[in-house]
NUSE-755505 format. One record per residue: residue in one letter; x, y, z of N, C-alpha, C, O in turn. Coordinates in steps of 0.1 Angstrom, whole numbers. Example, Ala and Ser with C-alpha at 12.3 -4.5 7.8 and 13.67 -1.06 7.14 Angstrom:
BEGIN
r,nxx,nyy,nzz,caxx,cayy,cazz,cxx,cyy,czz,oxx,oyy,ozz
a,132,-57,78,123,-45,78,132,-33,78,142,-33,85
s,128,-22,71,137,-11,71,129,0,79,134,11,80
# end
This chain:
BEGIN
r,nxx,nyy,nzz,caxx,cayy,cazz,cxx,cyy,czz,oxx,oyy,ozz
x,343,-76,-284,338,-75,-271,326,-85,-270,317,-83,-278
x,325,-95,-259,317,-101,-262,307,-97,-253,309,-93,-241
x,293,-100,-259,281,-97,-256,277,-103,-243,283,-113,-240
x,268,-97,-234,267,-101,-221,253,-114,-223,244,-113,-230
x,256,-126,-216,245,-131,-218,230,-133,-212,227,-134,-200
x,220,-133,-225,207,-132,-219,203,-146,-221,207,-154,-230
x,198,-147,-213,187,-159,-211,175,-160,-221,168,-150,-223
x,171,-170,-229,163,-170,-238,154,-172,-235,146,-177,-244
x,147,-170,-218,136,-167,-209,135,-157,-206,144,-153,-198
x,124,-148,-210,125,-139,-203,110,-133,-191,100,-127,-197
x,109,-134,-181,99,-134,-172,94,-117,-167,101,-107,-164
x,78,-120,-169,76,-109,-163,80,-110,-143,83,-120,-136
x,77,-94,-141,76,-93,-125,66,-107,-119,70,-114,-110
x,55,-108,-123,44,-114,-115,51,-133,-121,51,-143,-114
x,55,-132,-131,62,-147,-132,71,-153,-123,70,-164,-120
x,82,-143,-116,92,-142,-112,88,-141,-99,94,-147,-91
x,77,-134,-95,70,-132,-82,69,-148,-75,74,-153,-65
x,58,-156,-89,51,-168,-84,60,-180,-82,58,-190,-76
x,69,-176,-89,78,-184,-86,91,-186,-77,100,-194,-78
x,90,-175,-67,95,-173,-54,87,-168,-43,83,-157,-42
x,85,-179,-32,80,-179,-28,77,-167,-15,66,-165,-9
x,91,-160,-12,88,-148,-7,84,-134,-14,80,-124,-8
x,87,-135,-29,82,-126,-35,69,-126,-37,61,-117,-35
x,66,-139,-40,48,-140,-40,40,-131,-28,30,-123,-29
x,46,-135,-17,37,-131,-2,42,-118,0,37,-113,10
x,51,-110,-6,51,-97,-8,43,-92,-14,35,-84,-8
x,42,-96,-30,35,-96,-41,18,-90,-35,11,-80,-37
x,15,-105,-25,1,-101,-22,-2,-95,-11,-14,-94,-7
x,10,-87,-3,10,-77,7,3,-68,0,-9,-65,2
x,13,-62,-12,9,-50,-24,-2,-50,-27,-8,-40,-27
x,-7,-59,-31,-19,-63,-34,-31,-61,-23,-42,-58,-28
x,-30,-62,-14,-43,-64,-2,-35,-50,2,-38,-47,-10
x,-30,-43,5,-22,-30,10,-36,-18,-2,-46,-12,2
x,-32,-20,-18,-40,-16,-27,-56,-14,-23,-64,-4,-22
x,-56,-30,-22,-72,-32,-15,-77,-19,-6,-86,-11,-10
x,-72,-19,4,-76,-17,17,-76,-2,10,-88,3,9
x,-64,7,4,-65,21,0,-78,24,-10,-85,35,-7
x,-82,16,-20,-95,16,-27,-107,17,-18,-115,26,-20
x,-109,8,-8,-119,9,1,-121,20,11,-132,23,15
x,-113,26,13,-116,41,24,-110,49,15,-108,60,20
x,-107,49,2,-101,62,-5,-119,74,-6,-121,86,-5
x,-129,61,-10,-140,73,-17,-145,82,2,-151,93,2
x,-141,78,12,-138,86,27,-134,98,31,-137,106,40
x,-127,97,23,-111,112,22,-121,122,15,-129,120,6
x,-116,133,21,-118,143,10,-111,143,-5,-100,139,-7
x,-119,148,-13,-109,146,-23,-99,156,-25,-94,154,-36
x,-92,166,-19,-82,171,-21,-72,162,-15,-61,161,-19
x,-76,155,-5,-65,142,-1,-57,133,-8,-45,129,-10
x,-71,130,-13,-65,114,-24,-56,118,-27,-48,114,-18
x,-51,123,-33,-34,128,-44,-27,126,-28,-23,115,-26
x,-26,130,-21,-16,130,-11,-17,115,0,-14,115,12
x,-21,104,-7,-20,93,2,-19,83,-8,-26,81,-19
x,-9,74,-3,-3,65,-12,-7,51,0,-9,52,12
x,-8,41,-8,-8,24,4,5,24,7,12,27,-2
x,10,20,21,19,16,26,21,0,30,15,-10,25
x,30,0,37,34,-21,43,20,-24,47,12,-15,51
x,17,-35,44,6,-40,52,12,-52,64,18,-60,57
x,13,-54,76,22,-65,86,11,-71,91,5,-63,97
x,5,-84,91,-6,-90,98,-21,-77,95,-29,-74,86
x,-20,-74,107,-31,-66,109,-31,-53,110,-42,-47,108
x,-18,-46,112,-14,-32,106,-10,-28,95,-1,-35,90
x,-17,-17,88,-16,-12,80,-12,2,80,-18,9,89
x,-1,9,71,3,19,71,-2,30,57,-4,27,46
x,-3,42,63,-7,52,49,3,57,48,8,60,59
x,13,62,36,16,71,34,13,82,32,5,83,23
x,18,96,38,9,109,32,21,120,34,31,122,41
x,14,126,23,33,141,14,29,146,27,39,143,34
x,18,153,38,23,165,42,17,161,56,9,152,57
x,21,167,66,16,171,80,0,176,82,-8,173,90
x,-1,185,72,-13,189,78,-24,183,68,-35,188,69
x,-24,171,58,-29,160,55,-34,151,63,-45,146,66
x,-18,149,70,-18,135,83,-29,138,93,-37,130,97
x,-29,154,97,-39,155,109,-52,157,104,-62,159,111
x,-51,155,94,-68,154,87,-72,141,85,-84,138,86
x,-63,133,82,-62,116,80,-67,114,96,-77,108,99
x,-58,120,104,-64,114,116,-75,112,121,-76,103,129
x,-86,119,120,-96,122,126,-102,117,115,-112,123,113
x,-101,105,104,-107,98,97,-107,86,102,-118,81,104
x,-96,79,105,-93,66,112,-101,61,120,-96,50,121
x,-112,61,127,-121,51,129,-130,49,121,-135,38,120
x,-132,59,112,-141,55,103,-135,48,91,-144,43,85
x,-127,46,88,-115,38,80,-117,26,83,-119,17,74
x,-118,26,93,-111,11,100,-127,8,104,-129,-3,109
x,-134,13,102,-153,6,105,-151,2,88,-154,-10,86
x,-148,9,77,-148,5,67,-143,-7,64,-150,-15,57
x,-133,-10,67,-126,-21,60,-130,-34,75,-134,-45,75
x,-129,-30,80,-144,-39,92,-153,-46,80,-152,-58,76
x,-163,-34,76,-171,-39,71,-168,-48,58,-177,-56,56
x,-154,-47,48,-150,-53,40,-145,-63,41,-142,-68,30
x,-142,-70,51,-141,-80,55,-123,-80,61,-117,-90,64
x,-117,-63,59,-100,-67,59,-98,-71,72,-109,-68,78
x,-89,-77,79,-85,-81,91,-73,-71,100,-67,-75,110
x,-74,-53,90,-70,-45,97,-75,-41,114,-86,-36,117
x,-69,-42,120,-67,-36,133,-69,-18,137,-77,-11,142
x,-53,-18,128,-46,-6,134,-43,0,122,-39,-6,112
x,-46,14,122,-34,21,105,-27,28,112,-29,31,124
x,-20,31,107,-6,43,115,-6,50,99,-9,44,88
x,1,69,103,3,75,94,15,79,95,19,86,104
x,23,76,85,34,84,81,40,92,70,41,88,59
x,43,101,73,49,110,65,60,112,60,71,113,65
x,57,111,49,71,111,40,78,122,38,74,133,36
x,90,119,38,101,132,35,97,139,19,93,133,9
x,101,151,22,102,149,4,115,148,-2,125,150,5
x,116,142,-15,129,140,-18,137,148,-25,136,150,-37
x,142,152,-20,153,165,-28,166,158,-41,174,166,-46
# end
């Protein structure tokens, strides 16, 4: 049976990233998406943190993910102050929107 063949290159994710150019500008969505969650994470309460993940970042919207509903409506009444944060950090966020993830069964 013959052996499937490998390439005697083998590339990490971020090699593979740089060297495609839509993966790159993905790459550094994740990356500034990251950002923006480190900068308003120390904001949150800390029973939150565990329940909010970075979401897409699109131009100037940015999304949160968060496990629960009654998270989200706590998240809400954080969002201007969020968004004065990353003001202040120089991000070029606008808007965050929160969404809620299913859980996965």
């Amino acid at each position: 049976m013959p052996s499937p063949f490998r390439s005697p290159h083998v590339f990490s994710l971020e090699e593979a990233a740089g060297a495609a150019p839509t993966l790159a500008a993905l790459q550094e969505r994740i990356r500034q998406s990251d950002w923006c969650l480190q900068q308003i994470r120390p904001l949150m309460p800390a029973a939150l943190r565990p329940h909010v993940v970075a979401g897409p970042l699109e131009d100037t919207d940015w999304c949160l993910l968060v496990r629960s509903t009654a998270a989200s409506t706590k998240l809400r009444q954080l969002l201007p102050r969020f968004l004065e944060r990353l003001t202040e950090q120089g991000a070029p966020i606008r808007t965050i929107r929160l969404k809620v993830q299913s859980p996965v069964r």
